[in-house]
N, C-alpha and C positions, 0 to 999 in steps of 0.2 A: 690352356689359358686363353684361347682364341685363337683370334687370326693375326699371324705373325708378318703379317704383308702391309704396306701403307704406302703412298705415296708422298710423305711429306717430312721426308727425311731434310729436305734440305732446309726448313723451319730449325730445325734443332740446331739450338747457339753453337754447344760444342763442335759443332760437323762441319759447319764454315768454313775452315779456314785449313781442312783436311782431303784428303786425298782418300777416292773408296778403291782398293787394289785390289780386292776380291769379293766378290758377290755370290754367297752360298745359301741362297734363296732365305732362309729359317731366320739368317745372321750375317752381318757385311762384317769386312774386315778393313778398315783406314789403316792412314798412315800419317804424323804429321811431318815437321818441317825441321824435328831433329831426328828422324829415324826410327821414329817408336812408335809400335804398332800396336791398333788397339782393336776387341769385337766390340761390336755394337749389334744389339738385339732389342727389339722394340714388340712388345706383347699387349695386344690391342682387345677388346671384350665389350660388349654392352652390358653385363650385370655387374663383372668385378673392378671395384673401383680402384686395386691394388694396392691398399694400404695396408696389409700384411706384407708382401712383397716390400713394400718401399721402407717398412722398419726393420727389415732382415738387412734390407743393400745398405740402407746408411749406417748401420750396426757393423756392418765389413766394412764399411767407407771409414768410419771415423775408426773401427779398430786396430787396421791392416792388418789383419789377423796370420798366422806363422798357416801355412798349407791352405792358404785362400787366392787367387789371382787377385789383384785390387780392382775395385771395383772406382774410376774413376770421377765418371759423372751419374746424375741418375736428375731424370724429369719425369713429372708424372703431370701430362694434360688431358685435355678431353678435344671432339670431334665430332663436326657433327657429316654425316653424310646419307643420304636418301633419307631424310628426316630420323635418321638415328644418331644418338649421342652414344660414343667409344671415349671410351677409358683408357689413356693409352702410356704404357709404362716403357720410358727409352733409358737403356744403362747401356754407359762406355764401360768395357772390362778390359786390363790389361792380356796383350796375345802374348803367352811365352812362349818361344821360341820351337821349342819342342813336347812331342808329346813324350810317352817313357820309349813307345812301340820304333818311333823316327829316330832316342836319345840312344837305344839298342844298336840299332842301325850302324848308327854314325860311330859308336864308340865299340865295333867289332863283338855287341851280345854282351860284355861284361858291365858291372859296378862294383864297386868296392865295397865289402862289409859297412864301412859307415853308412856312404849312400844308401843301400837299402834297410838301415834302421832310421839313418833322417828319412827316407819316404815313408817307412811305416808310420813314423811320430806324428809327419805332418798330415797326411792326409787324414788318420784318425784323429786328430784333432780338428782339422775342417769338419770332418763328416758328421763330428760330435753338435761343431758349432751349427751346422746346417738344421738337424732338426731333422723334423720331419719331410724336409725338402730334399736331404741325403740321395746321395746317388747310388746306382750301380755302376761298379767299378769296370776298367777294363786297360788294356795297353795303349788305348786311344783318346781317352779322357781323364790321365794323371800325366802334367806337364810339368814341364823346368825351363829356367834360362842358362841354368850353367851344370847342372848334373848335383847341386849342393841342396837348395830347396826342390819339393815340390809339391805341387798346387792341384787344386780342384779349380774349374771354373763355373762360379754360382751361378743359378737359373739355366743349365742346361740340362733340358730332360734326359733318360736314359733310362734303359727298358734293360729287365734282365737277359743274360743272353741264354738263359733256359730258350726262350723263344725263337731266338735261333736255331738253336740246337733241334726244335721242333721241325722248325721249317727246313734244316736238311734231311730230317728225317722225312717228313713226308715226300720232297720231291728225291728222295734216296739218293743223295748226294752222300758220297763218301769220302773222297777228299777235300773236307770242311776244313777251316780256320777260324779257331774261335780266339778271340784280343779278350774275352771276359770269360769268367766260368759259375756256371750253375751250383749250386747247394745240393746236398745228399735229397732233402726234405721235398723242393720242385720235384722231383721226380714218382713220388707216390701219393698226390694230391692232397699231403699235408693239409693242415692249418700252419702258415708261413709264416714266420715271423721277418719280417723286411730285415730289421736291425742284421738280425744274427747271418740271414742270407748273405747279405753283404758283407760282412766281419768274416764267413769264409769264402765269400770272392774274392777279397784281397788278403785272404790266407795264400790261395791259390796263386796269385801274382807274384805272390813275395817268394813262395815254393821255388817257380820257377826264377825266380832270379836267384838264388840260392843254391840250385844243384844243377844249373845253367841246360836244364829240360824242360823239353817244350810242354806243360801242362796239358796240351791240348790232346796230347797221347791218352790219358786217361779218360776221354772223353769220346774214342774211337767207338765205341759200341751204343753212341748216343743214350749214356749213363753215366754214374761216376763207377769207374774199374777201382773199389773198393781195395781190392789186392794191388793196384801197382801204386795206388796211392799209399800205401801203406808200405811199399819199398823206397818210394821217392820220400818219405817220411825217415826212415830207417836213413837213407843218404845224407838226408839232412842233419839228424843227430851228430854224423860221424865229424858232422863240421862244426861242431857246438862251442868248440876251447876258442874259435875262431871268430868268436862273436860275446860281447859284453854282458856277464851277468847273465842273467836267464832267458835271454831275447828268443834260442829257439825253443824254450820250452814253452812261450807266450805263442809261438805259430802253431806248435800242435794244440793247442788250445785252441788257437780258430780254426782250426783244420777237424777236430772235433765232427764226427760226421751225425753224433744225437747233439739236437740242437737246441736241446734240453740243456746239456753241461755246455755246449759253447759260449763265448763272453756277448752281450751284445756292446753297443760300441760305448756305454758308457761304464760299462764294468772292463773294458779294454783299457779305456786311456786310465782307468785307478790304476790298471795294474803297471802302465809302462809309467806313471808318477809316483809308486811306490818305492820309495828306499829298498825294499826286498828284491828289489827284480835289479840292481844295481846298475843300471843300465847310467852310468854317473853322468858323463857329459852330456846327458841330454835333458836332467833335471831343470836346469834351470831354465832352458830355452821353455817347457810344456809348463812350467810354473807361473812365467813369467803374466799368463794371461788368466786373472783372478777369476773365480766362480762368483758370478753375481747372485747375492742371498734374497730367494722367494718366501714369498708367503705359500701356507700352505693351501691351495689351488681348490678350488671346489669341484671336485670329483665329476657331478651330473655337468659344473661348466665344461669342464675339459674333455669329457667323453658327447657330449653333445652337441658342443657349441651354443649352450641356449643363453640367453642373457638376462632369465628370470631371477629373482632371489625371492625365493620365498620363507618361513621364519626357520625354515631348518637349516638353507644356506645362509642366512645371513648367521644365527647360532656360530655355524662352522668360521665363518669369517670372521666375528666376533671375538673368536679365543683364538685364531689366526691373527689379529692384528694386535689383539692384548700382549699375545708372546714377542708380536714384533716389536713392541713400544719397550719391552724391556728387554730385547735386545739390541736396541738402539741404546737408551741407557747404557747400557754393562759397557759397550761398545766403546765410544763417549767419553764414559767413566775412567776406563783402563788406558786410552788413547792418551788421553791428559795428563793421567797417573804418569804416562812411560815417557812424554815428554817432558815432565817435570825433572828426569832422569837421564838424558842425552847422553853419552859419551861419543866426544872429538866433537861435539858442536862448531861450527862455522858460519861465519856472517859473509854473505855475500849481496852486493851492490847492484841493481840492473839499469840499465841505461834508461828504462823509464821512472826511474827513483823509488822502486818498490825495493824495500829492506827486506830478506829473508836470513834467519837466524836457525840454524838445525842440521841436518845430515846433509851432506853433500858428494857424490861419488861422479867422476866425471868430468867435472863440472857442472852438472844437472844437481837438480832436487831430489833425493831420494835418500828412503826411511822418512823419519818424522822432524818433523816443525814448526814452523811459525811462519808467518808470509804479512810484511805489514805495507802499508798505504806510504806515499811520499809524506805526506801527513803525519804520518806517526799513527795509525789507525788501522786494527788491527784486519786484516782482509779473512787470512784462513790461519787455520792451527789441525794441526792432523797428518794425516800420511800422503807421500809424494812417493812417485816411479817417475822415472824418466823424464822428469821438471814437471810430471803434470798428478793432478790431485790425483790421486787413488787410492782406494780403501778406506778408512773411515774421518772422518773430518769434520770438522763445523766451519759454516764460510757464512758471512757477514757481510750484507751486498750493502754496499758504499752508495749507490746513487739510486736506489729503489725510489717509485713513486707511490709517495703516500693516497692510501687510501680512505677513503669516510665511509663510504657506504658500503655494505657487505658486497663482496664475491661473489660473481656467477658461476658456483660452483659446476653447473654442467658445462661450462665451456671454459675449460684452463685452458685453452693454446700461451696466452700471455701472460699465464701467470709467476713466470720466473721476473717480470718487470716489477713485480710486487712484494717480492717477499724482503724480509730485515735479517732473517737467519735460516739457518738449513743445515739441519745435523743428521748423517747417513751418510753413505755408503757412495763411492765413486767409482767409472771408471775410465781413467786417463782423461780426466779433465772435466765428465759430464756429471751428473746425477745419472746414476745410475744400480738400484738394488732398491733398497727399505730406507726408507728417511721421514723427517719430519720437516715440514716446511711452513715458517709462522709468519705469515703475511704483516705489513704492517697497519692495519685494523684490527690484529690482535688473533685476527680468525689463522686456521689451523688444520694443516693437509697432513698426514699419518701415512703411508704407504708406499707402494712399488713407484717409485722410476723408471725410465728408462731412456737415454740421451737427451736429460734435459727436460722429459715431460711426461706429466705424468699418465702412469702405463699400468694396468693391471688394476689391484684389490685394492682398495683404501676407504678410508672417511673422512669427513671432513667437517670442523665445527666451523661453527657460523658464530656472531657476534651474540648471539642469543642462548649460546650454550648447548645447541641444538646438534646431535650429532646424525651423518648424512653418511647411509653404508653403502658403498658403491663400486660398480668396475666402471673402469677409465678405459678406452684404448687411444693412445697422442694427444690427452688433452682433453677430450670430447666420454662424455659418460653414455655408456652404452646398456646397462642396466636400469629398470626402473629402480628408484633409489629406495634403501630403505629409512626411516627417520627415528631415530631413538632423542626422547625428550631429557631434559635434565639427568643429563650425566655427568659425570665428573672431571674437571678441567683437569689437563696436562698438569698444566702447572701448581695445583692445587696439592696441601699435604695429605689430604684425604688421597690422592692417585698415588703420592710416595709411598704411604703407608702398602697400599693396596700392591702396590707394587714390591717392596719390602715380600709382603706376605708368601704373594705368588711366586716371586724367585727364591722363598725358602722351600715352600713345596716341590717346586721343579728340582732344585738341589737333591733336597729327599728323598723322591721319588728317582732320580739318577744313581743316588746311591742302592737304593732298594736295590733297584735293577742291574748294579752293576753285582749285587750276590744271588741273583737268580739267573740260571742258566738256560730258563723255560722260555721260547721264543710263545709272547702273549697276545689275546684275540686281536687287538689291532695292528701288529704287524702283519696277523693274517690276511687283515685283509688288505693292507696299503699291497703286500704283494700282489693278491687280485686283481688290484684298482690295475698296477703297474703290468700286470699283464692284458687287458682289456685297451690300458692307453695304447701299448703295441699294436694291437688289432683296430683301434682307431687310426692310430700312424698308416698303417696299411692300406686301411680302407680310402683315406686324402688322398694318400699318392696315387692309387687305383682309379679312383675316382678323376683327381686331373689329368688324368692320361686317357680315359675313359673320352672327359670334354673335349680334349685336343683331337681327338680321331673322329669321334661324329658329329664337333662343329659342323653345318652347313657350307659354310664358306672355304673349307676345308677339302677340294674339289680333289686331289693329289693322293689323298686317302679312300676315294673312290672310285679311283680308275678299273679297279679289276673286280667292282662291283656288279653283280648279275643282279637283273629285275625279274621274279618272279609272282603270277598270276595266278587266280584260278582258275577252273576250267571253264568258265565262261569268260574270262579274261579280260574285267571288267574292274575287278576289285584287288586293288595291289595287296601284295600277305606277305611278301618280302625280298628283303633289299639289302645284298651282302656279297660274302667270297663263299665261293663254292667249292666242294672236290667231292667228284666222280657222283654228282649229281646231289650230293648234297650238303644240309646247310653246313660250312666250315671254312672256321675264320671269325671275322667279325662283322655284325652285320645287323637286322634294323626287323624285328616280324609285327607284322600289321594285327589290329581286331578289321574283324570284318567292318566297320563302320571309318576307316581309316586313322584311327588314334592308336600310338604306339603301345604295343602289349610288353615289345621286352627288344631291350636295345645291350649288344656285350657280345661274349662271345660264343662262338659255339664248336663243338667236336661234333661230327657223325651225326650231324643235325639234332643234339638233343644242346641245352644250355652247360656250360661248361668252362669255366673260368669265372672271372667277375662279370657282373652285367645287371640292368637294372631290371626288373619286372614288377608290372603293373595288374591289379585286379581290375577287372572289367566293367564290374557291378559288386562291388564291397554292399556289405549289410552292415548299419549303423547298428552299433551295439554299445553303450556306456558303460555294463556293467558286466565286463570282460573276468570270467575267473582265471585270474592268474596263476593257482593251483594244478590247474591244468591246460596248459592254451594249447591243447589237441583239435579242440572246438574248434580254434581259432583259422588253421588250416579248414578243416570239416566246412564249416558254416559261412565263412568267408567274410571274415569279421577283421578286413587286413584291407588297407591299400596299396601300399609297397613294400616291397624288397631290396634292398641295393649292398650285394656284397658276391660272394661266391658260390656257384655250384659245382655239382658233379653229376655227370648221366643225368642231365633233366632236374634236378631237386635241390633244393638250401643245403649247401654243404658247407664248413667254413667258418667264414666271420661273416658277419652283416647288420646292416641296420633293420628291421621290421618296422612299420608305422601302421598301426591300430586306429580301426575307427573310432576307439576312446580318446583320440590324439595324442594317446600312449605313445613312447617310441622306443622296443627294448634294440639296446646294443648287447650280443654276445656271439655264443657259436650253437651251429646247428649241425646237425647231421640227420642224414634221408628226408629231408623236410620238416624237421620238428627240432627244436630249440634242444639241445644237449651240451651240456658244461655251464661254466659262467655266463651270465648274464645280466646285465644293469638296466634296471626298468626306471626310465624317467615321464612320470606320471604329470599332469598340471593340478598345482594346488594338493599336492600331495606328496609327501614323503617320499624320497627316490629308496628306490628297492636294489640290494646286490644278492644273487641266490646263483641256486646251481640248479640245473633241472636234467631230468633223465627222462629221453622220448616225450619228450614235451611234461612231463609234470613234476613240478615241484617235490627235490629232493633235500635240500639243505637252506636253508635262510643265513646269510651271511652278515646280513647289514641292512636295519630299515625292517620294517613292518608293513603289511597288507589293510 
């Protein structure tokens, strides 16, 4: 993320009035004035303005999410210094107390069966919530304050420790100590899936806290020992009556060493929130925090990041928001319907004169109700958790400012100051999921939320009837928009009808389906899509870990860097770690005219691992055949690369970018495009196909 160093820590309000007790270069540790100790980590950049980052930390801020440390404060400003402007992102996180490796320690190596199904639940629920921010796990980055919860703490990097394992092997270190463990898959230069990596690194954690053996045994021969892992498995079983419902049949599942049948972490937490795995007291605690309902994502958006829409995205977005609108409806519908219907209703008084009339458990809000104004004026009606709105609702804002002139629809920051009503989807008190929000000039916002603003896919009509397709990210439209003329108003019988129509069909066709047993072409491919988004996920996290080492300013990651010459020793050719003469590690090779040819990593001086590489002199070509991009390598009809190799060549996952300003994301091997691949073209239909040694073998999705 940059340079994680600044001098101007003492600017930050929160820091005032606190005490720094430890100073761990990357991250300080305070302390205030009741005893409670908090990190603070400040991630500084001239390109990222971290506004992905700051809607992940307020998303844990507002939700205090079950296997998250809290995330306190968060400031995002700017800086300027030797005439550059930094971006600079400062979060207070709560310190808990202990790590697992320290909670070992202290409590003589054991836990109790509970504790180590609470730590399974929590942290795979963090790591769910993380995203693709997720960590690799280890005995030194899952913590607790009492041995009961425990926690991840968000925005700390973490490298697998295959890499470790590497570097004792090269310097033939035999008495190693690994706190994380490697995947079957690292070790034969797979195609990795991150997800599932991790899902059995904290297979292997929880092994060992379960047959009270040190994992790292299996790891002696700087491999996984297949066979003793498969006794320490056998150990495990014999302890099965001694643990809830199927809890160790879900760890040989991640332990799983084809990573093909292992879970990744979002097919993990279905299983430990399935009724079937009876894992009973822990239901409600993994429940408690509702799945916020998406639209369905635009494929090239999400695997690209582009922020075009062109008429085939918007198509897709189109019958994306239609389904949302009527399931906003149904929604809505049935909410009202079940409130009409209450049993034990209760009125309760609040000391600001707000009358609420509906479930109450606690003394909190919770189930469904009514929520009215001192007035007598109705605020909300819908679903409450824990006194605060959640799940589906209609709220009625009381003091909104009337509007006359239409909406600057690309700039909602303040658009919650305007609206009369809002029906969708909450959670614990924000807007947050699918909603509709009807300003009061009548105009009309359709889409994703997210704490309060709007976030994601939507549309929005204007007073003209004018309908506006578009992605939001906090407010701010970040797509150019598209404009559909005389449509059919919300409110209109011609939209009930239509609507009518469409949720008889969707019926229909559910029944259909529920007596066909043929899984049909588009589940085919959403699984593709779903496997490509992994290999995206991959490639982020590789890639910011990539920026964090060969930052510049990053001097700490260069120390054991060697500058080599040519032989006239004139012209730098590269700049990295070496062994036994040559290129290995990570490290920097020049084109002779000093522009970087290929920055990442390298084995035995050939490229090897992730790493970026550059074409020297690309040849401009438009009219690239796709059919076969053998050419493409051949003729040099490429500017970059940025994913993995093996011995010198495209092995892996990666992005390619074409001097058509094509960009395919999929997998390659020996240098040439092999398996899935998604070709996002401009102005042109995005392509999903399969290819073999670079030529088109199967067409999945999309047209040439």
């Amino acid at each position: 993320m940059g340079v994680q160093q600044s001098n101007i820590n003492e600017n930050i309000p929160f820091l005032s009035n606190m005490k720094m007790i430890m100073d761990k270069g990357n991250f300080q540790i305070y302390e205030n004035d009741k005893n409670q100790k908090f990190d603070y980590k400040e991630f500084k950049s001239t390109q990222n303005s971290f506004q992905n980052e700051l809607e992940v930390a307020r998303e844990i801020q507002n939700q205090n999410f079950t296997g998250m440390a809290k995330i306190e404060d968060i400031i995002v400003q700017t800086c300027e210094k030797w005439f550059t402007k930094y971006f600079t992102l400062c979060i207070l996180i709560e310190h808990p107390k202990y790590s697992l490796k320290e909670y070992k320690q202290k409590n003589d190596k054991t836990l109790s069966n509970q504790q180590i199904t609470e730590l399974l639940v929590s942290i795979t629920q963090a790591q769910h919530i993380l995203g693709v921010k997720k960590q690799y796990l280890s005995l030194d980055n899952i913590f607790t304050n009492d041995g009961n919860i425990w926690k991840l703490r968000p925005f700390f990097e973490s490298e697998s420790s295959y890499y470790n394992l590497i570097r004792f092997k090269s310097q033939n270190i035999v008495n190693f100590q690994l706190d994380g463990f490697p995947a079957p898959e690292e070790f034969f230069g797979y195609i990795c899936d991150t997800d599932r990596v991790q899902v059995f690194n904290l297979g292997m954690i929880i092994l060992e806290l379960i047959t009270k053996q040190k994992s790292n045994d299996i790891y002696k021969e700087y491999k996984v020992d297949e066979t003793l892992l498969q006794q320490r498995i056998q150990s495990m079983l014999k302890l099965k009556s001694q643990f809830c419902g199927n809890f160790i049949d879900i760890i040989i599942e991640m332990l799983d060493t084809d990573s093909v049948r292992r879970p990744n972490f979002e097919q993990l937490l279905k299983k430990l929130k399935s009724p079937s795995s009876q894992i009973v007291y822990l239901q409600t605690k993994i429940n408690f925090v509702k799945e916020i309902p998406k639209l369905n994502l635009l494929d090239s958006i999400n695997l690209f990041e582009d922020s075009t829409l062109n008429k085939y995205d918007e198509a897709k977005l189109s019958k994306a928001l239609q389904q949302a609108k009527i399931e906003i409806s149904d929604y809505i519908m049935k909410t009202r319907q079940e409130l009409q219907n209450i049993k034990n209703a209760q009125t309760k008084l609040d000391k600001n004169g707000q009358k609420y009339h509906g479930q109450i458990v606690n003394n909190l809000y919770e189930g469904k109700g009514h929520l009215f104004s001192k007035s007598g004026d109705l605020i909300y009606e819908g679903e409450f958790s824990k006194g605060y709105f959640h799940g589906w609702g209609v709220e009625y804002h009381q003091n909104s400012i009337q509007l006359e002139k239409s909406y600057n629809f690309e700039v909602c920051q303040d658009i919650m100051e305007y609206f009369k009503k809002y029906e969708g989807c909450y959670q614990f008190g924000k807007k947050s999921g699918v909603g509709r929000l009807i300003l009061t000039n009548g105009e009309i916002f359709c889409g994703e939320f997210r704490n309060d603003q709007i976030n994601g896919f939507g549309e929005f009509q204007n007073k003209s009837n004018n309908i506006i397709i578009g992605i939001w990210n906090n407010g701010l439209i970040k797509s150019n928009s598209g404009l559909k003329n005389d449509l059919i108003s919300f409110r209109s019988d011609e939209f009930q009808n239509q609507t009518e129509q469409l949720q008889n069909q969707i019926q229909s066709n559910q029944q259909q389906n529920q007596g066909d047993q043929k899984v049909d072409k588009p589940e085919k491919q959403f699984n593709g899509i779903s496997k490509l988004e992994s290999c995206r996920s991959f490639l982020e996290q590789s890639t910011n870990n990539h920026l964090q080492y060969f930052n510049q300013k990053l001097s700490q990651n260069r120390k054991d860097h060697k500058i080599y010459y040519d032989d006239a020793n004139t012209i730098l050719k590269y700049e990295g770690q070496l062994f036994t003469g040559q290129m290995h590690g990570r490290g920097t090779l020049y084109f002779k005219n000093g522009t970087i040819q290929y920055e990442g990593d390298f084995v035995n001086g050939k490229y090897e691992g992730y790493g970026i590489l550059k074409n020297e002199n690309p040849k401009i070509e438009m009219n690239i055949n796709y059919n076969d991009l053998r050419d493409v390598n051949i003729k040099g009809w490429w500017e970059q690369y940025q994913g993995t190799f093996s011995k010198g060549e495209k092995q892996g996952q990666g992005y390619w970018h074409l001097t058509d300003n094509s960009v395919l994301l999929g997998m390659f091997e020996k240098d040439e495009v092999h398996g899935d691949g998604y070709l996002k073209r401009p102005k042109k239909e995005d392509f999903y196909a399969q290819w073999e040694n670079g030529i088109l073998h199967k067409v999945l999705q999309g047209k040439l």
